[in-house]
PDB file of N, CA, C and O in Angstrom:
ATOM      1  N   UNK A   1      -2.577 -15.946  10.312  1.00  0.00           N
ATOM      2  CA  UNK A   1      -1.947 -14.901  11.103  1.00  0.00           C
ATOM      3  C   UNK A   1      -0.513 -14.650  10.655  1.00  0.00           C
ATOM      4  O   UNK A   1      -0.009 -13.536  10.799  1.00  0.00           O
ATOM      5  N   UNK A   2       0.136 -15.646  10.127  1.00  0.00           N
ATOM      6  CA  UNK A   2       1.629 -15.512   9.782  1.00  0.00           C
ATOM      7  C   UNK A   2       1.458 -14.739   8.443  1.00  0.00           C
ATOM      8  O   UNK A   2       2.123 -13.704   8.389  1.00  0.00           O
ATOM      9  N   UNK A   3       0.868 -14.966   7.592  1.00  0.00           N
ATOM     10  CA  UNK A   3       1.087 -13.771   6.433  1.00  0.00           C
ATOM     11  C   UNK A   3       0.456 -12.462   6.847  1.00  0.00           C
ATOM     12  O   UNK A   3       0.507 -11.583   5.986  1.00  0.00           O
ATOM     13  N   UNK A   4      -0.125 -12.157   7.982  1.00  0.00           N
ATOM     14  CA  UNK A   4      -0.717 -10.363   8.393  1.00  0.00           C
ATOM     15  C   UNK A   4       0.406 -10.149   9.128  1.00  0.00           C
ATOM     16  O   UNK A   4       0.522  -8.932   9.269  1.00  0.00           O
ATOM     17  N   UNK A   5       1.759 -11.043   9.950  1.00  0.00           N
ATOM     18  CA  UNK A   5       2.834 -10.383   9.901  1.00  0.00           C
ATOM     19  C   UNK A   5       3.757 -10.128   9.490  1.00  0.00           C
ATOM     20  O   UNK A   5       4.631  -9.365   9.902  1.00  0.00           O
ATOM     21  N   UNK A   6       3.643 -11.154   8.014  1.00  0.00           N
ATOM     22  CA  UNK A   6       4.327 -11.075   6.906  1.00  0.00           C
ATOM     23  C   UNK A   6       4.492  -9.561   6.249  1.00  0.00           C
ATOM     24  O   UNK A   6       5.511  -8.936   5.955  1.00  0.00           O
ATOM     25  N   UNK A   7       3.319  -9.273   6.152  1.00  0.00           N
ATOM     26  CA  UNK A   7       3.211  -7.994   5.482  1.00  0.00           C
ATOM     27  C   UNK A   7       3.370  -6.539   6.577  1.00  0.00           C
ATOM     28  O   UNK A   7       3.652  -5.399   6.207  1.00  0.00           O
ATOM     29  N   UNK A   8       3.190  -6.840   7.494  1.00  0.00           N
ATOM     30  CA  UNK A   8       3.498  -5.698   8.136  1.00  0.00           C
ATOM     31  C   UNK A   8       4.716  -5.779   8.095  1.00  0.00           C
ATOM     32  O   UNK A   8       5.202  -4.839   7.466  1.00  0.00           O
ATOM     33  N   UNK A   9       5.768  -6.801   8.659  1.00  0.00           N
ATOM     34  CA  UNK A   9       7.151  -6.866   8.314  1.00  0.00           C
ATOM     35  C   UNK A   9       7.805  -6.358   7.465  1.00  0.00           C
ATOM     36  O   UNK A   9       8.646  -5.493   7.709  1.00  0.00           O
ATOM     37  N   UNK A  10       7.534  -6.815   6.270  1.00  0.00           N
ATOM     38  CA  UNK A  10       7.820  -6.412   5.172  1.00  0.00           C
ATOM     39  C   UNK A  10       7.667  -4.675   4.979  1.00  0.00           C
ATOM     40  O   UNK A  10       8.661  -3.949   4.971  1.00  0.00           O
ATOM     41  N   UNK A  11       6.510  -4.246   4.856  1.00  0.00           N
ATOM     42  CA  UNK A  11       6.480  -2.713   4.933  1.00  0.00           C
ATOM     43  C   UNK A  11       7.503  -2.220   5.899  1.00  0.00           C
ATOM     44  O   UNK A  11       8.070  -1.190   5.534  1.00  0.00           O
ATOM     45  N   UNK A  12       7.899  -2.753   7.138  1.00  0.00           N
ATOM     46  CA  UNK A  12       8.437  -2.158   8.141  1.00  0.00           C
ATOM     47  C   UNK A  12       9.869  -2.585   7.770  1.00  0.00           C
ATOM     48  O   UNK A  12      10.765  -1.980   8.359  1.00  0.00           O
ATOM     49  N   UNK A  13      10.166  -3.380   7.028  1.00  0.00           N
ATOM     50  CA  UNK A  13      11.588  -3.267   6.575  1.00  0.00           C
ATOM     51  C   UNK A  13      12.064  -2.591   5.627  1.00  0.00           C
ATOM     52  O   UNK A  13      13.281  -2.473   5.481  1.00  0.00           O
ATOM     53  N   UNK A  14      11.009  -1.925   4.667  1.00  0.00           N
ATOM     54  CA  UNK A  14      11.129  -1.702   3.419  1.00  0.00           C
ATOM     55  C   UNK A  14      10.913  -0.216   3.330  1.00  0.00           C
ATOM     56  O   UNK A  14      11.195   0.481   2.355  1.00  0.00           O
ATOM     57  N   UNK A  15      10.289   0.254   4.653  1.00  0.00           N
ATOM     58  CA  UNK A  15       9.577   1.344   4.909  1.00  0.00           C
ATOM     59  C   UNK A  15       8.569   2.220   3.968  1.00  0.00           C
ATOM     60  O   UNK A  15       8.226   3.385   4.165  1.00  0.00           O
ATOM     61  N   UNK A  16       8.169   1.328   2.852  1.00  0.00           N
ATOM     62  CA  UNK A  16       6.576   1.633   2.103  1.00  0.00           C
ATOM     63  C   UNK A  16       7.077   0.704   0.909  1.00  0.00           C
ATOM     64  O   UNK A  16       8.185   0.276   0.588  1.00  0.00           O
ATOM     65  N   UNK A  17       5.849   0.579   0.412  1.00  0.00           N
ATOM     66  CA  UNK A  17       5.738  -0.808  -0.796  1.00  0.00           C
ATOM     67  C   UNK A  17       4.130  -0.161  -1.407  1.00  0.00           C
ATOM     68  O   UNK A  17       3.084   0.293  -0.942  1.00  0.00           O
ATOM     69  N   UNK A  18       4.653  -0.421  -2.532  1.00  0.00           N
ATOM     70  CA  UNK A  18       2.905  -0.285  -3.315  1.00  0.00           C
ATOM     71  C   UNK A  18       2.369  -1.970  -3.367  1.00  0.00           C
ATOM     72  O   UNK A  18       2.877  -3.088  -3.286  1.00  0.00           O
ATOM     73  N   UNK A  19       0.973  -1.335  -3.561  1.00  0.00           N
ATOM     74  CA  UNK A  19       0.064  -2.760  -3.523  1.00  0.00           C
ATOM     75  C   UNK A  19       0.251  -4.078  -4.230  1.00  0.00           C
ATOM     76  O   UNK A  19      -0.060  -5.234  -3.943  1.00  0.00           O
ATOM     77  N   UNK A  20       1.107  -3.288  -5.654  1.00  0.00           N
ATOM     78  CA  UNK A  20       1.363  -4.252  -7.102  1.00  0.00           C
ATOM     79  C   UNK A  20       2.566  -4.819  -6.280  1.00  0.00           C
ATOM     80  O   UNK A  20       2.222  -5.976  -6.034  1.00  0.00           O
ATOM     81  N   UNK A  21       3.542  -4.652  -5.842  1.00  0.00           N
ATOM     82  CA  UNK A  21       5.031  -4.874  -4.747  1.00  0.00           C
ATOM     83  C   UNK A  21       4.175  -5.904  -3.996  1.00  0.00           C
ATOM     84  O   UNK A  21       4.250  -7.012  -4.526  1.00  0.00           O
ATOM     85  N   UNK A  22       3.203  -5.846  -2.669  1.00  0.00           N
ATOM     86  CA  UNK A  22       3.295  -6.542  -1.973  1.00  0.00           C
ATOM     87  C   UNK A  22       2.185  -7.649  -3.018  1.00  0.00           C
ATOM     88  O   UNK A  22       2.415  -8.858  -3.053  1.00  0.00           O
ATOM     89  N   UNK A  23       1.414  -7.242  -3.537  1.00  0.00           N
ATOM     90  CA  UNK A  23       0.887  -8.620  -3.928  1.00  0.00           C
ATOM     91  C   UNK A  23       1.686  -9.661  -4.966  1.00  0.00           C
ATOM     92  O   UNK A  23       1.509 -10.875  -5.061  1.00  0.00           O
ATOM     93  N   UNK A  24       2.566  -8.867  -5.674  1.00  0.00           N
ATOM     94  CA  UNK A  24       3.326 -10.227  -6.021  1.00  0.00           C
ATOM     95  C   UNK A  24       4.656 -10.881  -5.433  1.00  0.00           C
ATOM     96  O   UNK A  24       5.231 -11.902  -5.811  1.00  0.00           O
ATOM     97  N   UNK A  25       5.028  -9.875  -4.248  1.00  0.00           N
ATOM     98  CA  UNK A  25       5.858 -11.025  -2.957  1.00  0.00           C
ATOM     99  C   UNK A  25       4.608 -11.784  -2.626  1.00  0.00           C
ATOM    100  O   UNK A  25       4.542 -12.682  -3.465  1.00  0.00           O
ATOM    101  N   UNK A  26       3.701 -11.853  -1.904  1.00  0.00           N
ATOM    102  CA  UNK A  26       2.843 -12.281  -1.275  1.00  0.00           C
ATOM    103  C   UNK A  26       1.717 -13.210  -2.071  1.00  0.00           C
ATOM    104  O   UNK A  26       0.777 -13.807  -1.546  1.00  0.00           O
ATOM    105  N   UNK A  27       2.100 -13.166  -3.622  1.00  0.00           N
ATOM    106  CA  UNK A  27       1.353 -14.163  -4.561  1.00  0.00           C
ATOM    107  C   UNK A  27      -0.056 -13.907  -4.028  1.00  0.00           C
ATOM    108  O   UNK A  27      -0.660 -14.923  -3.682  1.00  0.00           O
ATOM    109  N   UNK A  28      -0.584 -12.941  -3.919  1.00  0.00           N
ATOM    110  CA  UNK A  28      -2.208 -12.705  -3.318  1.00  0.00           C
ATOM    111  C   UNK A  28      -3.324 -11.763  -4.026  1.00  0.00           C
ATOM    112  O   UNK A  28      -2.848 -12.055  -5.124  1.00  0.00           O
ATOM    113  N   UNK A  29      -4.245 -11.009  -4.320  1.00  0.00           N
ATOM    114  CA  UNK A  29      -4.695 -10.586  -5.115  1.00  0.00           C
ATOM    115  C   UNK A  29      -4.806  -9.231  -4.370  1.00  0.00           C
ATOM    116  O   UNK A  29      -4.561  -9.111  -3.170  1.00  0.00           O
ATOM    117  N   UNK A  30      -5.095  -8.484  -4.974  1.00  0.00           N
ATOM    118  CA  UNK A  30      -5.164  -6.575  -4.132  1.00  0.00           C
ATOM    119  C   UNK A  30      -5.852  -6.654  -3.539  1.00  0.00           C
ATOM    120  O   UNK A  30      -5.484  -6.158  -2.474  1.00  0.00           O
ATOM    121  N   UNK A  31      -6.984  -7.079  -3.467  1.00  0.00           N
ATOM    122  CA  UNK A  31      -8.486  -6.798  -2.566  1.00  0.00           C
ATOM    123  C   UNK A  31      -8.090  -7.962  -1.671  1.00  0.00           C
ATOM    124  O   UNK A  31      -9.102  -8.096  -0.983  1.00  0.00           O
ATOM    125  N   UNK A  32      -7.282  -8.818  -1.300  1.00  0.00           N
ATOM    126  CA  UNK A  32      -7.423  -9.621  -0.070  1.00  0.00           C
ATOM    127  C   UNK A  32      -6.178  -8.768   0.892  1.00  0.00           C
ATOM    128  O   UNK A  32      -6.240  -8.645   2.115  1.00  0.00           O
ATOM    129  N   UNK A  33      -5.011  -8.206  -0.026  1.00  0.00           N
ATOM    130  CA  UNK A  33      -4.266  -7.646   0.811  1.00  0.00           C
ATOM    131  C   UNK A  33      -5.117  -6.014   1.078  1.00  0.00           C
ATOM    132  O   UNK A  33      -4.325  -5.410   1.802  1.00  0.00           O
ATOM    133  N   UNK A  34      -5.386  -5.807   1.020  1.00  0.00           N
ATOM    134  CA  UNK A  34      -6.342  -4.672   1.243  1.00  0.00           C
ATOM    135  C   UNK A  34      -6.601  -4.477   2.875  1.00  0.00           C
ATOM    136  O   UNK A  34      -6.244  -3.596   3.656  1.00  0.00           O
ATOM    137  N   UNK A  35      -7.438  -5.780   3.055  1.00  0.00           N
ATOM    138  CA  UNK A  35      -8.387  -6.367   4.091  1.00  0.00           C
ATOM    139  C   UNK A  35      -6.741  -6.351   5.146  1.00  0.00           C
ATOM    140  O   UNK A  35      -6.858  -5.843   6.261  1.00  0.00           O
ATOM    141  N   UNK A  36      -5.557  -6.806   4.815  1.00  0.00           N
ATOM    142  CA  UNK A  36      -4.801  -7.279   5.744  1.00  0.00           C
ATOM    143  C   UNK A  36      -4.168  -5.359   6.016  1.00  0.00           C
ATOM    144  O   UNK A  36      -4.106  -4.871   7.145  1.00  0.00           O
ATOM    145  N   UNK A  37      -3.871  -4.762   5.038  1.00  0.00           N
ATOM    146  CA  UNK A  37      -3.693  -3.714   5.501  1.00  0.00           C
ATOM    147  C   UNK A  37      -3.931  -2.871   6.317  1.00  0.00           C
ATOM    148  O   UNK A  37      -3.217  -2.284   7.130  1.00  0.00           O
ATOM    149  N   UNK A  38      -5.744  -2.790   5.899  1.00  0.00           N
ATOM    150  CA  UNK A  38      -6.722  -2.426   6.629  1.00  0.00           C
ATOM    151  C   UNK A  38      -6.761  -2.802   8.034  1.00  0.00           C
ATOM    152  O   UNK A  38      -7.250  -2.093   8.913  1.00  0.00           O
ATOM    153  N   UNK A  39      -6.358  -3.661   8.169  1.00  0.00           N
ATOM    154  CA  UNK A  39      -6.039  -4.116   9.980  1.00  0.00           C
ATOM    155  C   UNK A  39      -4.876  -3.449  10.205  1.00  0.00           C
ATOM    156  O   UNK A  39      -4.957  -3.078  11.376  1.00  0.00           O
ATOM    157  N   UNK A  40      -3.814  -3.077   9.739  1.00  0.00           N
ATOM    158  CA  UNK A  40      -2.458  -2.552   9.987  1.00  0.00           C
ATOM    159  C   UNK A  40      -2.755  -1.057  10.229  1.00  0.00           C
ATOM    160  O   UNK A  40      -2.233  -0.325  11.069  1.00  0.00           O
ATOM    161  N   UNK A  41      -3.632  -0.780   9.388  1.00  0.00           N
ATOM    162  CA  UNK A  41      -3.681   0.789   9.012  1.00  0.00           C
ATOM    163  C   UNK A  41      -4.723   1.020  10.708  1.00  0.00           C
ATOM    164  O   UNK A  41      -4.392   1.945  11.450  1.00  0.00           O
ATOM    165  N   UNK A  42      -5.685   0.267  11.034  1.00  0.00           N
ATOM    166  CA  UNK A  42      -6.458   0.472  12.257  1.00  0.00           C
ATOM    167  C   UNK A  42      -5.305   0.872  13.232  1.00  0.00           C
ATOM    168  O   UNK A  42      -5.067   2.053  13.486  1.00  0.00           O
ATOM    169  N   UNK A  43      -4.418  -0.439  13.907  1.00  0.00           N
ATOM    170  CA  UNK A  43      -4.021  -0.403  14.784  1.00  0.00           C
ATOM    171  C   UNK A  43      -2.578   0.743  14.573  1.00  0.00           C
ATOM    172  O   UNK A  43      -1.854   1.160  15.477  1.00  0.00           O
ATOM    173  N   UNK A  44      -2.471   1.079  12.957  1.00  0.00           N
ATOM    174  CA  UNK A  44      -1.515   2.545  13.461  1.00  0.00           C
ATOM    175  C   UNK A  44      -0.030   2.248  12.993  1.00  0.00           C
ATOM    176  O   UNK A  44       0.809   3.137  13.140  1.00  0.00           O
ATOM    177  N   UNK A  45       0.209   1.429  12.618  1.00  0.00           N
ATOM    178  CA  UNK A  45       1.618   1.065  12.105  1.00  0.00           C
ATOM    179  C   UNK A  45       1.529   0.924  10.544  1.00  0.00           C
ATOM    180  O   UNK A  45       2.409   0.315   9.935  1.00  0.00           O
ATOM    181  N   UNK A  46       0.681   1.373  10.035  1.00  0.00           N
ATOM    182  CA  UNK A  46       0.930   1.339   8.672  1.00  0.00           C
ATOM    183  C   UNK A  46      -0.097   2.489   8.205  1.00  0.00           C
ATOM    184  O   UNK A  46      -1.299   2.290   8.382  1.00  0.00           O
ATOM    185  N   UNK A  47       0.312   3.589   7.662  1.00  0.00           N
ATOM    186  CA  UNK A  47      -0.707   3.998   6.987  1.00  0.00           C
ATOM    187  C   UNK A  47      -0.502   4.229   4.903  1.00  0.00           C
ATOM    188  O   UNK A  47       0.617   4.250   4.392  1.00  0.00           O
ATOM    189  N   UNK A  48      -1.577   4.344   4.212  1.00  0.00           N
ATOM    190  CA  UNK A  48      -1.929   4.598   2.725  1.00  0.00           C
ATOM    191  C   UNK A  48      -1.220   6.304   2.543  1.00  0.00           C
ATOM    192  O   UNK A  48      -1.486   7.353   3.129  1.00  0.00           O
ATOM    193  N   UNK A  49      -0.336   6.005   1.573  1.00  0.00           N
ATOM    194  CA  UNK A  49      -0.042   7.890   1.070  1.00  0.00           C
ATOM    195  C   UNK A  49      -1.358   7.761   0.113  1.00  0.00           C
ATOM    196  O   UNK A  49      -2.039   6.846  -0.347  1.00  0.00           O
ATOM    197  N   UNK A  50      -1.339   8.995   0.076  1.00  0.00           N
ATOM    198  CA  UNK A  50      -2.619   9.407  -0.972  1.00  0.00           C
ATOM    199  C   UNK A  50      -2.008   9.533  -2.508  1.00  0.00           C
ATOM    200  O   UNK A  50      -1.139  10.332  -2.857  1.00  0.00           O
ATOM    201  N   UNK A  51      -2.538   8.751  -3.173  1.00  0.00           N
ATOM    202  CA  UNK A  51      -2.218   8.655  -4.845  1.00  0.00           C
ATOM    203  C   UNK A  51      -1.363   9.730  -5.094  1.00  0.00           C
ATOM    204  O   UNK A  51      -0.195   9.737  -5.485  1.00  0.00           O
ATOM    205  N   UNK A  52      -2.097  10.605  -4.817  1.00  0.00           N
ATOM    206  CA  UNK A  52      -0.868  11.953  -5.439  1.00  0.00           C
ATOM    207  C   UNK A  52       0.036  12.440  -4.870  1.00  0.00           C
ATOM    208  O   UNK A  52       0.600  13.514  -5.079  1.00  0.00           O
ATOM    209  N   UNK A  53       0.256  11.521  -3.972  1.00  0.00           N
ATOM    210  CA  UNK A  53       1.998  11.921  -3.565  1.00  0.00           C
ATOM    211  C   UNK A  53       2.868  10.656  -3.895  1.00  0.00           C
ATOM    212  O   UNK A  53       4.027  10.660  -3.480  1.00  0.00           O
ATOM    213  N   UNK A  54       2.440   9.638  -4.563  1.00  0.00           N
ATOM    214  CA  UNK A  54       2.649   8.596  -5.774  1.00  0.00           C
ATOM    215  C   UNK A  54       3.191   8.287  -6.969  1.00  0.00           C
ATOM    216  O   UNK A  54       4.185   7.749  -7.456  1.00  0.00           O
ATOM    217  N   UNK A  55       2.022   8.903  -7.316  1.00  0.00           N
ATOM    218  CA  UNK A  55       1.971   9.273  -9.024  1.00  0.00           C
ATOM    219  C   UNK A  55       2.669   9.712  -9.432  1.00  0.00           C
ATOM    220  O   UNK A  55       3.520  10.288  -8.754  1.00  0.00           O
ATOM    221  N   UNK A  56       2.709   9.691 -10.851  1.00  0.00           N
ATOM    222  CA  UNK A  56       3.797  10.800 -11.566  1.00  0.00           C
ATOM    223  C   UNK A  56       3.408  12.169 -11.619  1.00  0.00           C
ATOM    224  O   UNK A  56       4.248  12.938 -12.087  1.00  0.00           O
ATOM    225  N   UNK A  57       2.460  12.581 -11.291  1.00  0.00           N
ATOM    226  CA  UNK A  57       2.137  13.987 -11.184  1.00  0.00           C
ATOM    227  C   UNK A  57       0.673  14.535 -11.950  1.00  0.00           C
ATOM    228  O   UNK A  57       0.134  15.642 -11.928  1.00  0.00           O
ATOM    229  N   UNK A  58       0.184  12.889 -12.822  1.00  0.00           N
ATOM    230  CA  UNK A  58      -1.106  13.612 -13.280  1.00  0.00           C
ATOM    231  C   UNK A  58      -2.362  13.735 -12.857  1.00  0.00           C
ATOM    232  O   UNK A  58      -3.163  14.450 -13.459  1.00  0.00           O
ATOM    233  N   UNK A  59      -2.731  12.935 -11.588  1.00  0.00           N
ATOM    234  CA  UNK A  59      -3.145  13.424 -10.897  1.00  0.00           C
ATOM    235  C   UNK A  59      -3.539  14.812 -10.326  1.00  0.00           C
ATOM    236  O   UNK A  59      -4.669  15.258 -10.129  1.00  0.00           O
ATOM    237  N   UNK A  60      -2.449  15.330 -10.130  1.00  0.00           N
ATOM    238  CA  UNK A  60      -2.159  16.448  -9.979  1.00  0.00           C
ATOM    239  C   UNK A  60      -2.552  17.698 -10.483  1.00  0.00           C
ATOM    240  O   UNK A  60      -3.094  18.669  -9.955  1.00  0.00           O
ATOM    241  N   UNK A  61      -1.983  17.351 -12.130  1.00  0.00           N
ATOM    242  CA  UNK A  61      -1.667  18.215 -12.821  1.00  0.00           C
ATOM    243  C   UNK A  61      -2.772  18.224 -13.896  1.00  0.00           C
ATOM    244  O   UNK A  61      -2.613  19.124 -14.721  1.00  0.00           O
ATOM    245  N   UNK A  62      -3.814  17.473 -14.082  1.00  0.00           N
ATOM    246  CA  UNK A  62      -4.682  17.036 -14.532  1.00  0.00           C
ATOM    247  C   UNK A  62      -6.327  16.822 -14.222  1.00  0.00           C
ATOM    248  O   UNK A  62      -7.408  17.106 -14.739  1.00  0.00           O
ATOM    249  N   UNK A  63      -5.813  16.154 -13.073  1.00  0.00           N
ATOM    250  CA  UNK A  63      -7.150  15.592 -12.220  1.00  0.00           C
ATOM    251  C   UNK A  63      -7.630  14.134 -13.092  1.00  0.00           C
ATOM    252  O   UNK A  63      -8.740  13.712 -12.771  1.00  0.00           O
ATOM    253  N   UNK A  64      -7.033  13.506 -13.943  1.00  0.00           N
ATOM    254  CA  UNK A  64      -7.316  12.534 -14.586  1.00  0.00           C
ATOM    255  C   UNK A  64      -8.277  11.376 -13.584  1.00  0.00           C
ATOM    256  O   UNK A  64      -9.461  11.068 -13.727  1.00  0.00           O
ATOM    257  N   UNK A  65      -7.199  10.854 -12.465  1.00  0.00           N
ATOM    258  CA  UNK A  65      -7.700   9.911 -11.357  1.00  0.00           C
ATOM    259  C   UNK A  65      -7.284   8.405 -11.723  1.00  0.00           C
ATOM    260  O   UNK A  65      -7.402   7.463 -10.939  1.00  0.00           O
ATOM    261  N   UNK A  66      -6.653   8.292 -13.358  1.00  0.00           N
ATOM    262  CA  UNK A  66      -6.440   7.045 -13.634  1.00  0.00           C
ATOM    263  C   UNK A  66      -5.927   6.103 -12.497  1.00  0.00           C
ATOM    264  O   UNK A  66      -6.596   5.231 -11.942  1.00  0.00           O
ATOM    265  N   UNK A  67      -4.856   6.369 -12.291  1.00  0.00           N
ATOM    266  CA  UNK A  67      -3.974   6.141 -11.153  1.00  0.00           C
ATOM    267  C   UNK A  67      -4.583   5.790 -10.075  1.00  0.00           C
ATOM    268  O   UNK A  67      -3.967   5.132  -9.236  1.00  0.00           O
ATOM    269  N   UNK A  68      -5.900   6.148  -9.876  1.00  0.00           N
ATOM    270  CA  UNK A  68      -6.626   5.685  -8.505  1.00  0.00           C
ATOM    271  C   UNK A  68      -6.307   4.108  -8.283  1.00  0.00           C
ATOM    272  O   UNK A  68      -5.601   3.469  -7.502  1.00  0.00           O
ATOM    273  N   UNK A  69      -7.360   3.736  -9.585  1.00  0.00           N
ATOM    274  CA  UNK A  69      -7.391   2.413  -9.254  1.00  0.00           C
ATOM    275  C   UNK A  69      -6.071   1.609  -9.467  1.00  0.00           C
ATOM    276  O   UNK A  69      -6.178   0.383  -9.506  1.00  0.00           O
ATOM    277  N   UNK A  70      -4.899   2.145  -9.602  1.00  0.00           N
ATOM    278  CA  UNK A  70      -3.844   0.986  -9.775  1.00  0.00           C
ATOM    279  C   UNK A  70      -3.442   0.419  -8.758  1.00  0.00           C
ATOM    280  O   UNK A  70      -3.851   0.932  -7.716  1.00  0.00           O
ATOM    281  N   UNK A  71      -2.812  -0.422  -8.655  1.00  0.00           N
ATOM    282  CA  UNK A  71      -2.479  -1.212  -7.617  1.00  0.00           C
ATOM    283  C   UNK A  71      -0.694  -0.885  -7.668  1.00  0.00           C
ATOM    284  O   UNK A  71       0.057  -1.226  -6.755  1.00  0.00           O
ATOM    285  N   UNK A  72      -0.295  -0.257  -8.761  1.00  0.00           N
ATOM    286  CA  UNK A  72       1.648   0.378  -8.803  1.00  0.00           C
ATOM    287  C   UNK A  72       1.661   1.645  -7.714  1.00  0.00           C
ATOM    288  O   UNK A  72       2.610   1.970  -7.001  1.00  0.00           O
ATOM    289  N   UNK A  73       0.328   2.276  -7.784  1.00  0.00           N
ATOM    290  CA  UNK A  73       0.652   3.604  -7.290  1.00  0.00           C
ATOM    291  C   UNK A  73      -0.093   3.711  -5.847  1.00  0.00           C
ATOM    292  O   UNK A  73       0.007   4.678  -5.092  1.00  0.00           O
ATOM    293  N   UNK A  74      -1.033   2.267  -5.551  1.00  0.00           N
ATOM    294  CA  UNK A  74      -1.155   2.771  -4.334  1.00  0.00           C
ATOM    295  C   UNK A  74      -0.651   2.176  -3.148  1.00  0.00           C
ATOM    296  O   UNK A  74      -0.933   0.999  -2.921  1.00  0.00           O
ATOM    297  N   UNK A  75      -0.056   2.721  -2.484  1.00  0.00           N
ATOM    298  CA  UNK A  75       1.473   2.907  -1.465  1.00  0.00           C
ATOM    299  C   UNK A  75       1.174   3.014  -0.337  1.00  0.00           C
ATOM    300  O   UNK A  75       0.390   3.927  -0.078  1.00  0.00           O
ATOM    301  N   UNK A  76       1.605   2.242   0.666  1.00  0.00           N
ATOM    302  CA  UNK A  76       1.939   2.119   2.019  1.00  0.00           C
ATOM    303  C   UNK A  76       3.189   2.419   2.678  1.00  0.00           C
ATOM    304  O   UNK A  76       4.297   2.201   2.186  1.00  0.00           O
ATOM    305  N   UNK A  77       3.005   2.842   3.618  1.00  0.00           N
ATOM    306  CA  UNK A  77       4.021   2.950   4.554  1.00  0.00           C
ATOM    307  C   UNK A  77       4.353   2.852   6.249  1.00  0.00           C
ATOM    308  O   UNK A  77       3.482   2.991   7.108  1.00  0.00           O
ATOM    309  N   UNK A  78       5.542   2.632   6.479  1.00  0.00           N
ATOM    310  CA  UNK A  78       5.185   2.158   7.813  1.00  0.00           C
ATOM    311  C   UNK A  78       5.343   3.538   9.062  1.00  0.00           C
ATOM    312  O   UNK A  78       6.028   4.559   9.123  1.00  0.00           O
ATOM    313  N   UNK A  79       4.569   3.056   9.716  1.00  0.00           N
ATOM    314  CA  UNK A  79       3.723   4.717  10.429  1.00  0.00           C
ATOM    315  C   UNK A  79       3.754   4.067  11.982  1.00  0.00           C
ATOM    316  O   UNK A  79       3.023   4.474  12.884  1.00  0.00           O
ATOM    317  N   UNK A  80       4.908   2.792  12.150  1.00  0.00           N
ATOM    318  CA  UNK A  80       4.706   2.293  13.711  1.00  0.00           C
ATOM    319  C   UNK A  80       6.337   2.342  14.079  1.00  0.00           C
ATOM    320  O   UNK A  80       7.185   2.768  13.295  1.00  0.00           O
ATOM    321  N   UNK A  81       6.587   1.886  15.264  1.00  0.00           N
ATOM    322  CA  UNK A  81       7.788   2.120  15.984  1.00  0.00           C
ATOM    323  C   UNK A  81       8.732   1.384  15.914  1.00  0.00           C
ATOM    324  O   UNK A  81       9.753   1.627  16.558  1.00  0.00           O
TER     325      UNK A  81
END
């Protein structure tokens, strides 16, 4: 329980962090912080920007999608009080 308020903390001090950011404060792998997000993002204090407001723009400008799967570009932020 102390590292799922680790990380909400953190976002909420930082006011957004990408995935590659919190998993190497948090020494943890993407897909376990995922799961802890995913509880943050339920109850409303954290939500995911969407890649392409991220990215450098190729997304965008492209439709490539590389960027999906990175863990630099995909970004949280804090969305609670």
């Amino acid at each position: 329980m102390a590292v799922l308020l680790d990380i909400r903390n953190y976002v909420r001090l930082h006011g957004q962090a990408s995935l590659l950011d919190l998993s190497h404060r948090f020494h943890m792998q993407p897909d376990a912080l995922r799961g802890m997000l995913d509880h943050w993002q339920r109850k409303g204090v954290i939500r995911r920007l969407d890649v392409a407001d991220t990215c450098g723009g190729c997304a965008i400008k492209t439709g490539c999608g590389s960027c999906a799967s990175n863990a630099a570009f995909e970004t949280y932020e804090w969305a609670g009080v």
